[in-house]
Backbone as JSON, one array per atom type, in Angstrom:
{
  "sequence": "XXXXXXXXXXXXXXXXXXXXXXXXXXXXXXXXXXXXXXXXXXXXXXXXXXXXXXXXXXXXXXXXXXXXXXXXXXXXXXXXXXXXXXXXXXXXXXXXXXXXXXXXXXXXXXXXXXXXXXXXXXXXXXXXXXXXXXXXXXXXXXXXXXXXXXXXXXXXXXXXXXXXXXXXXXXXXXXXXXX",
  "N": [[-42.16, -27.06, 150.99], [-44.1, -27.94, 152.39], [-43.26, -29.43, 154.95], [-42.04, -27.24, 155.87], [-44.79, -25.77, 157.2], [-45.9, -23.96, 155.24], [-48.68, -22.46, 154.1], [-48.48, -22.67, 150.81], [-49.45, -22.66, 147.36], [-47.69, -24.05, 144.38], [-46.35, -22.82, 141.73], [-45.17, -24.22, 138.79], [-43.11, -22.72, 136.55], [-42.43, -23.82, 133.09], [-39.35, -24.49, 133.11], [-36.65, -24.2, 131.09], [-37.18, -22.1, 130.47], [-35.02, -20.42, 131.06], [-32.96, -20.59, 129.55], [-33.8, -18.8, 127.54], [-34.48, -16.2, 128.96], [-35.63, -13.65, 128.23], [-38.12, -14.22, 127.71], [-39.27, -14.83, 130.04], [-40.43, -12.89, 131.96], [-42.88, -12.05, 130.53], [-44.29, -14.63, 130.58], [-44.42, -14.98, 133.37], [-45.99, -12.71, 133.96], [-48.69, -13.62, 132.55], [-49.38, -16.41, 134.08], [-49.27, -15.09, 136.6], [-51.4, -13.59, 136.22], [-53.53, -15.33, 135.6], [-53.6, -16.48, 138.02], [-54.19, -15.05, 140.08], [-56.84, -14.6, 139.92], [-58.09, -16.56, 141.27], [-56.47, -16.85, 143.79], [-56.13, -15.17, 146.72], [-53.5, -14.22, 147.14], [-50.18, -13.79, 145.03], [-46.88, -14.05, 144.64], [-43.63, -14.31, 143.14], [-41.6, -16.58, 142.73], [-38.99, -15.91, 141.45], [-35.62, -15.12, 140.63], [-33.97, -12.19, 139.1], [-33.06, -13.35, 137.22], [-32.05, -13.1, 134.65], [-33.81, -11.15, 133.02], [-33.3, -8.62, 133.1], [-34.19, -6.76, 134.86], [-37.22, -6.8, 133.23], [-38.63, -8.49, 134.95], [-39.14, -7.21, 136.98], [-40.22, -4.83, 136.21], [-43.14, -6.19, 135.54], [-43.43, -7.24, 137.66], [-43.67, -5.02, 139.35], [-45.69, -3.36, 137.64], [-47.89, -5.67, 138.06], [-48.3, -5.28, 141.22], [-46.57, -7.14, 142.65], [-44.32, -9.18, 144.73], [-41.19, -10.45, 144.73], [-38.21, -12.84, 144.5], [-35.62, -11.79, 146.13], [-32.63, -10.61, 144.3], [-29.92, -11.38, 141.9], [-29.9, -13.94, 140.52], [-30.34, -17.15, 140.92], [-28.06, -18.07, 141.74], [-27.55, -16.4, 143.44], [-29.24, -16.37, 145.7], [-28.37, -19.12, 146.69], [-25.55, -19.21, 147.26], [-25.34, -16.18, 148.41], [-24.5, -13.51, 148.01], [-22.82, -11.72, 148.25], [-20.56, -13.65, 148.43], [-21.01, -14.88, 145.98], [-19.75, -12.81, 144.15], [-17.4, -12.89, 144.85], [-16.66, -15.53, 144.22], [-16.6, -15.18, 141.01], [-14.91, -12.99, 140.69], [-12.65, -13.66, 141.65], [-12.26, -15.4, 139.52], [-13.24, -14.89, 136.87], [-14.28, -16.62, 134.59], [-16.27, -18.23, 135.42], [-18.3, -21.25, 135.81], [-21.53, -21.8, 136.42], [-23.29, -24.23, 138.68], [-26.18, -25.63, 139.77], [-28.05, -27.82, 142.2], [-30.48, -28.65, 140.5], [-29.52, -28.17, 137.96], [-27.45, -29.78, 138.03], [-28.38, -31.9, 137.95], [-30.26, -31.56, 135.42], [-28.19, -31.66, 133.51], [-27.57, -32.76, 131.18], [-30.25, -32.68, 129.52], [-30.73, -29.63, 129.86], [-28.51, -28.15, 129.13], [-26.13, -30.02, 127.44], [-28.38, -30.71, 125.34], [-29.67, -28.7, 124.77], [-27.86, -26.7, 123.8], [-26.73, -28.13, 121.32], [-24.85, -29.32, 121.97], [-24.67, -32.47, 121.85], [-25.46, -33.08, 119.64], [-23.34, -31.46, 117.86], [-20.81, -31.74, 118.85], [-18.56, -30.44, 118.93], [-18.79, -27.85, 119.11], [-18.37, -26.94, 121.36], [-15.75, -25.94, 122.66], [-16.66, -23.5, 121.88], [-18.46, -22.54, 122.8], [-17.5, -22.77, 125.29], [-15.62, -21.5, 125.58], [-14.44, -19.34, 126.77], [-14.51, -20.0, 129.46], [-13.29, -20.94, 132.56], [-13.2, -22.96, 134.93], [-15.77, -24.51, 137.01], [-18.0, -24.37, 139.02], [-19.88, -25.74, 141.38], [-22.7, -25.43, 143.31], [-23.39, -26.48, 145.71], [-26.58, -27.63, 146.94], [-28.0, -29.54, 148.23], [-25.84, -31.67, 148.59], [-24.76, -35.18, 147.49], [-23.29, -38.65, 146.54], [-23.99, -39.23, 144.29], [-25.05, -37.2, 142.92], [-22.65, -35.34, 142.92], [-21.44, -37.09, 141.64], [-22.61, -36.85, 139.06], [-22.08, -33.79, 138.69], [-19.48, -33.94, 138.54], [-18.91, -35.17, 136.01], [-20.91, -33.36, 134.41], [-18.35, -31.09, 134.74], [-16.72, -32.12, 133.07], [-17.45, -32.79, 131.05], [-17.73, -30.37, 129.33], [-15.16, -29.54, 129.89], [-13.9, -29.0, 131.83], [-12.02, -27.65, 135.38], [-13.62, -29.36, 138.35], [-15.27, -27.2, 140.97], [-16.48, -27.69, 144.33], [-18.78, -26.27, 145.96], [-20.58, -26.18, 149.09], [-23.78, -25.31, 150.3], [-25.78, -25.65, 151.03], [-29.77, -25.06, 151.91], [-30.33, -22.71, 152.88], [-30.34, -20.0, 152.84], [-32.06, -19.46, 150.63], [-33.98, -20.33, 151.79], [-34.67, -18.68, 153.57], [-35.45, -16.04, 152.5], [-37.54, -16.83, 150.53], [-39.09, -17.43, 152.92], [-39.3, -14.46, 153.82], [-40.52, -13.5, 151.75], [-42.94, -14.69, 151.97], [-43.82, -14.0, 154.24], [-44.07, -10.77, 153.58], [-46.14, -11.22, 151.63], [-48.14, -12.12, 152.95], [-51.84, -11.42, 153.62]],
  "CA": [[-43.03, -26.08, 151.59], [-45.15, -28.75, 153.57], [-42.28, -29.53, 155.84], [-42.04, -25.21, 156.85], [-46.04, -26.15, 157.29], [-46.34, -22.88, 154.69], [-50.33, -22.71, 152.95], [-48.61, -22.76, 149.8], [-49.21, -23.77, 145.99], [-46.48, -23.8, 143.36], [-47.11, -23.4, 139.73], [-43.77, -23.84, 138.2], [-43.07, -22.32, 135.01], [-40.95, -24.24, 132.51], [-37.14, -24.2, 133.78], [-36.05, -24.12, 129.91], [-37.39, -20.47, 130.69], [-33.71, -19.85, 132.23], [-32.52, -20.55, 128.46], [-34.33, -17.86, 126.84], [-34.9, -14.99, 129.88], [-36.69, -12.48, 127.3], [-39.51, -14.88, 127.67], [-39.79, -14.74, 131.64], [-41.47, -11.52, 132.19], [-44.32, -12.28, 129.66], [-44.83, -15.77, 131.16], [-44.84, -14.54, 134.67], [-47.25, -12.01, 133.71], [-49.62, -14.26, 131.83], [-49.43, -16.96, 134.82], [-49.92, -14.37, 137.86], [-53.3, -13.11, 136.09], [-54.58, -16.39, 135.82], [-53.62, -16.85, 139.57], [-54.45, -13.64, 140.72], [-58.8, -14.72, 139.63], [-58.25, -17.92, 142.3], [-55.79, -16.86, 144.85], [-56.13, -13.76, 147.43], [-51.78, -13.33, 147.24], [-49.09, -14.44, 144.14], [-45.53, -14.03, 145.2], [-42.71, -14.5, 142.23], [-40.28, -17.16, 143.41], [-38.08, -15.97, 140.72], [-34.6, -13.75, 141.08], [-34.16, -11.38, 137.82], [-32.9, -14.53, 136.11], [-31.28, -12.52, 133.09], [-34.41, -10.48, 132.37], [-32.73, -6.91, 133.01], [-35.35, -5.29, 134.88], [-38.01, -6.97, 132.86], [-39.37, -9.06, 135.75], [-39.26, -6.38, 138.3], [-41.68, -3.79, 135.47], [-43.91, -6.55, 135.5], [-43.93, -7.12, 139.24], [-44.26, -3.54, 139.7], [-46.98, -3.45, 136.97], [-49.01, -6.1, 139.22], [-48.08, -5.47, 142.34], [-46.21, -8.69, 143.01], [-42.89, -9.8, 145.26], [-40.3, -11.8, 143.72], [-36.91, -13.1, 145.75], [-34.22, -11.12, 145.68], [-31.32, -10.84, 143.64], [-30.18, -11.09, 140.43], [-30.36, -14.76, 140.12], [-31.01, -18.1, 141.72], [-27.4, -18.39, 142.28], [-27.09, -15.32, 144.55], [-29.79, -16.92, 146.71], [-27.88, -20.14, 147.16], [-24.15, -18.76, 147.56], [-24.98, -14.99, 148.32], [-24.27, -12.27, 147.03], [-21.37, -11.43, 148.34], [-19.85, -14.61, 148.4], [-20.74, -15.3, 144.76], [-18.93, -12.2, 143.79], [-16.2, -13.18, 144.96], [-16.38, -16.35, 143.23], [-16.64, -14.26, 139.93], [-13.48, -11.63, 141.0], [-11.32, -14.46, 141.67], [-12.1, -16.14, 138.23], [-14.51, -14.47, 135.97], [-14.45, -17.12, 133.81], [-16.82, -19.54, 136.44], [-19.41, -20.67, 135.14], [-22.15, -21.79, 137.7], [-23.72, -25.1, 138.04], [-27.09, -25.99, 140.78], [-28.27, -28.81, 141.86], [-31.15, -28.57, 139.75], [-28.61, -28.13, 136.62], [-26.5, -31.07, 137.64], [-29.66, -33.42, 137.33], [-30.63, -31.65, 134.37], [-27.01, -30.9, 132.69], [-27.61, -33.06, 129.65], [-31.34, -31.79, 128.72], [-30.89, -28.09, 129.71], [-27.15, -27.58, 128.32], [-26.02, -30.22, 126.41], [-29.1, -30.87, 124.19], [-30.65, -27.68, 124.43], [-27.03, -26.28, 122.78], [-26.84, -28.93, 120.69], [-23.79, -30.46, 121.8], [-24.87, -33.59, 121.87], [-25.36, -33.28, 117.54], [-22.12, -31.04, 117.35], [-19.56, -31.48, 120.4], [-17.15, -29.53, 117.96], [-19.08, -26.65, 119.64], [-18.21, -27.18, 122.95], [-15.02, -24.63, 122.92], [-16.9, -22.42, 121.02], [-19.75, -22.0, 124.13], [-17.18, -23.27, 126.9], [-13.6, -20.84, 125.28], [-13.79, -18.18, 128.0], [-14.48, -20.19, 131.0], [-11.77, -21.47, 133.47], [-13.52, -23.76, 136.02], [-17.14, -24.82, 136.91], [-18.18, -24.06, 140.62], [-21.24, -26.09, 141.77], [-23.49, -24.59, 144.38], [-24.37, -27.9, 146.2], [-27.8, -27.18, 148.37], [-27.86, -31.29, 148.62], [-24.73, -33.09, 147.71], [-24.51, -36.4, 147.54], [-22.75, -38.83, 145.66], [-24.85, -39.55, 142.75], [-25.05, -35.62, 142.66], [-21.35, -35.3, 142.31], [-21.04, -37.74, 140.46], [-22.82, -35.93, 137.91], [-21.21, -32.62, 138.59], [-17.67, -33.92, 137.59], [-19.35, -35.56, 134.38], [-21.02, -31.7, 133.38], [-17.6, -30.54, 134.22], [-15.61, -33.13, 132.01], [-17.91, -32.39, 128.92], [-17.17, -28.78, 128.76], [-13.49, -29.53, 129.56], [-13.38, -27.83, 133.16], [-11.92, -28.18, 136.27], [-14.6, -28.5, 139.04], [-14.72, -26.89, 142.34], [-17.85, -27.8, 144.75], [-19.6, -25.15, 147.22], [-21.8, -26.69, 149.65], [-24.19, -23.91, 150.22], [-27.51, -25.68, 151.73], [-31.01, -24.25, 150.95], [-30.58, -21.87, 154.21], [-30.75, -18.97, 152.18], [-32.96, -19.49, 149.49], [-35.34, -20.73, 152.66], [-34.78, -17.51, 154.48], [-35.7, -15.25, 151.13], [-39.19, -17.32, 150.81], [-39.67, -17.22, 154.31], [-39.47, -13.39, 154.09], [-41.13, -13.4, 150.57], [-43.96, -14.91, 152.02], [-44.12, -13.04, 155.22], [-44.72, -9.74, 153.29], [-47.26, -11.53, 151.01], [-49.45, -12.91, 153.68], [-52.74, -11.47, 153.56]],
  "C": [[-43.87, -26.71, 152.7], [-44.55, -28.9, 154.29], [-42.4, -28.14, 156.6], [-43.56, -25.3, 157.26], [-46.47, -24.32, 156.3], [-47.5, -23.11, 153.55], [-49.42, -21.99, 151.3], [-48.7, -23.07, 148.77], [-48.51, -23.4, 145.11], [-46.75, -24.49, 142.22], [-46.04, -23.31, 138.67], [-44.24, -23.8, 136.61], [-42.21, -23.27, 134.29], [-39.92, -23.9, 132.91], [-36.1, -24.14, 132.22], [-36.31, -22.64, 129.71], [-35.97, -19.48, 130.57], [-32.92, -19.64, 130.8], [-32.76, -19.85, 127.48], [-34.88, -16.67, 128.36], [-35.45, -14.01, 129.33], [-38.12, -13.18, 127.77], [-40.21, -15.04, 128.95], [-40.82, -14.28, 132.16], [-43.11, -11.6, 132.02], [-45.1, -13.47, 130.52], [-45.36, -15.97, 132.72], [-46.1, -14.05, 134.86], [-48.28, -12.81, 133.71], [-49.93, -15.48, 132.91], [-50.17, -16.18, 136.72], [-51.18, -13.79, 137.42], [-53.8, -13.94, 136.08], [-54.87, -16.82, 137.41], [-54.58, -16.2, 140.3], [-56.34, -14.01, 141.03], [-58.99, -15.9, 141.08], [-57.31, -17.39, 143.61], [-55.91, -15.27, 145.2], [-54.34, -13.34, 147.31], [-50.83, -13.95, 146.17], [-48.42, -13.74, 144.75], [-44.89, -15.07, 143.78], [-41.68, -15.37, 142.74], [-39.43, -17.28, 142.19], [-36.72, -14.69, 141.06], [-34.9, -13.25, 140.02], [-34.2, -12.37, 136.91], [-32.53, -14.14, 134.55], [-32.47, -11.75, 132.83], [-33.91, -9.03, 132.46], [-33.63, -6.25, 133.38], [-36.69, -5.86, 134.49], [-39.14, -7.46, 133.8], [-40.0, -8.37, 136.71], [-40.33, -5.24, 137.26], [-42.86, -4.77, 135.49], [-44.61, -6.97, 136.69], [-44.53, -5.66, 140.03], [-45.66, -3.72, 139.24], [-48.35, -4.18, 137.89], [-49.48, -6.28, 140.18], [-48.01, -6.45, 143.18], [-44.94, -8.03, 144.04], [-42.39, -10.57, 144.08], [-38.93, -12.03, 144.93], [-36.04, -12.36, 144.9], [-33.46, -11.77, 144.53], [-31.23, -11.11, 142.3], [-30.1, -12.5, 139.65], [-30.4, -15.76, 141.23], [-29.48, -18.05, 142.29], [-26.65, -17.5, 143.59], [-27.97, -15.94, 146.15], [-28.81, -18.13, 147.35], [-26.28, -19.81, 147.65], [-24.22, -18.18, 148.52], [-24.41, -14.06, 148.31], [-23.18, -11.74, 147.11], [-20.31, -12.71, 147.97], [-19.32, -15.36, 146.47], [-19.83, -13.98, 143.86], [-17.57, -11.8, 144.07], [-15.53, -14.3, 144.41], [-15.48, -15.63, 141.98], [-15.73, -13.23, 140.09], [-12.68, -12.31, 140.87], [-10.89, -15.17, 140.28], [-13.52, -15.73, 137.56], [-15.37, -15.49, 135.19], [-15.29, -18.61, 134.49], [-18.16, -19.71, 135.69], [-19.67, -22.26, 136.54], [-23.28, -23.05, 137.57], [-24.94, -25.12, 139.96], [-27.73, -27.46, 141.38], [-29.26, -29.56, 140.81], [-30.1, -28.68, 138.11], [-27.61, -29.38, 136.66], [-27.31, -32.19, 137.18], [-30.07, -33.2, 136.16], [-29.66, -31.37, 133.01], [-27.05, -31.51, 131.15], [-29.25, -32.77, 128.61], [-31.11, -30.25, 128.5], [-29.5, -27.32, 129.14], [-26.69, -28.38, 127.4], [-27.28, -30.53, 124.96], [-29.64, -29.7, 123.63], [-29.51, -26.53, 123.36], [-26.56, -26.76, 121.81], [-25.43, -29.76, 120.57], [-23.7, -31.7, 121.63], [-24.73, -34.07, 120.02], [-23.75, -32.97, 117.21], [-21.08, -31.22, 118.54], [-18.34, -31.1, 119.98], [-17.16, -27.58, 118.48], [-19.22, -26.31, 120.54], [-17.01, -25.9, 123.37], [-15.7, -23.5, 122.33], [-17.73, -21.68, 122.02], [-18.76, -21.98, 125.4], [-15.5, -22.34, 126.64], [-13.82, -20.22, 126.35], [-14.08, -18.68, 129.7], [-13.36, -21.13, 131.27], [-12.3, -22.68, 134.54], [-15.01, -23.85, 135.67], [-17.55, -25.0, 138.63], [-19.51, -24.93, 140.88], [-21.57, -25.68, 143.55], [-23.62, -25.86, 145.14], [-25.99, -27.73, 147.46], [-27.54, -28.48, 149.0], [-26.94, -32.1, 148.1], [-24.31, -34.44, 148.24], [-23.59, -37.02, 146.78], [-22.75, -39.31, 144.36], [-24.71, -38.02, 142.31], [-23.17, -35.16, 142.41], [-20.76, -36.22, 141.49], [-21.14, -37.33, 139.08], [-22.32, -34.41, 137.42], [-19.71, -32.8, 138.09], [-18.48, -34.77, 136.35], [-19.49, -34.35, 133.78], [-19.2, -31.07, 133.37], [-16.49, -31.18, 133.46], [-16.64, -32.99, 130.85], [-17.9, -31.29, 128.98], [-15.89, -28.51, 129.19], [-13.55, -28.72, 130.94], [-13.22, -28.76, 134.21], [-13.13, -28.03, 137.18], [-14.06, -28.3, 140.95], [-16.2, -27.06, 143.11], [-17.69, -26.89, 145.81], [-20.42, -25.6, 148.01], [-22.45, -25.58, 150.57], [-25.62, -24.36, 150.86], [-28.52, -25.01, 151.19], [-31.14, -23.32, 152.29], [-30.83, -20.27, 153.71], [-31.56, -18.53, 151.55], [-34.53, -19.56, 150.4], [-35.95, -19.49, 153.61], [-35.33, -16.81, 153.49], [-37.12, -15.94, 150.9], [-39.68, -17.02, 151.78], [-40.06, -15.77, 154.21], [-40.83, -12.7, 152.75], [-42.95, -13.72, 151.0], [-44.67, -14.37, 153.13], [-44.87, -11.82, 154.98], [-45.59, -9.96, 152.27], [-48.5, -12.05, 151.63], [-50.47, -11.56, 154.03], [-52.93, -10.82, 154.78]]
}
């Protein structure tokens, strides 16, 4: 954000959030009222992120923004592009760079493969591949992306997708939040 020179502060929520999405909404909530007493504008830098609606009644409710779409990975692909991913092979399942650095806290421990890895087809039977988004790929960063997709048994396919999107969608996010 200091680089775009944009006056803003970022109060990240837990990212284990993404692993329970019922719990979003509430936490959003309960975070933008505390904001709301100190700051003249909150802005949601979240997509739906699996809440169904939930995020967007509570943005309504406080008369917030949030970034488009229906998750982070529509920002980084978009939207069209990732549904075409998902047409060609349903069975994709969708990796960030954020998820490649964190693939053994936020998937394998948090599903407990790491205790059982007997339950690896049992979470990983209906997918066919493993697509990574790359905003920044390097080769420490792919390095780790073919590791996540060799412990859930998939082939991988990389996307290099930049943060040009995700930067444009803030940019605009924060445009119609400025004050």
């Amino acid at each position: 954000m200091a680089e775009r020179g944009w006056p803003v502060d970022v109060h990240p929520l837990p990212p284990l959030l993404h692993n329970q999405p019922q719990l979003i909404a509430g936490e959003v909530r309960a975070l933008a009222l505390e904001l709301s007493a100190t700051y003249d504008a909150v802005a949601v830098a979240y997509a739906d992120c699996g809440t169904y609606g939930a995020l967007d009644a509570v943005c309504s409710e406080l008369g917030l923004r949030r970034l488009p779409g229906l998750h982070c990975y529509d920002l980084f692909a978009g939207e069209s592009r990732l549904a075409t991913f998902l047409d060609e092979q349903p069975g994709t399942y969708l990796l960030t760079d954020f998820l490649v650095r964190s693939f053994d806290r936020t998937v394998v421990r948090e599903l407990g493969l790491d205790r059982h890895p007997e339950l690896r087809d049992d979470y990983f039977r209906h997918y066919t591949r493993v697509v990574w988004l790359a905003q920044e790929p390097d080769e420490t960063l792919r390095t780790l992306a073919e590791e996540a997709a060799r412990k859930i048994g998939l082939p991988l396919t990389v996307v290099e997708t930049g943060d040009g999107r995700l930067e444009e969608a803030l940019e605009e996010l924060l445009r119609r939040d400025s004050p």
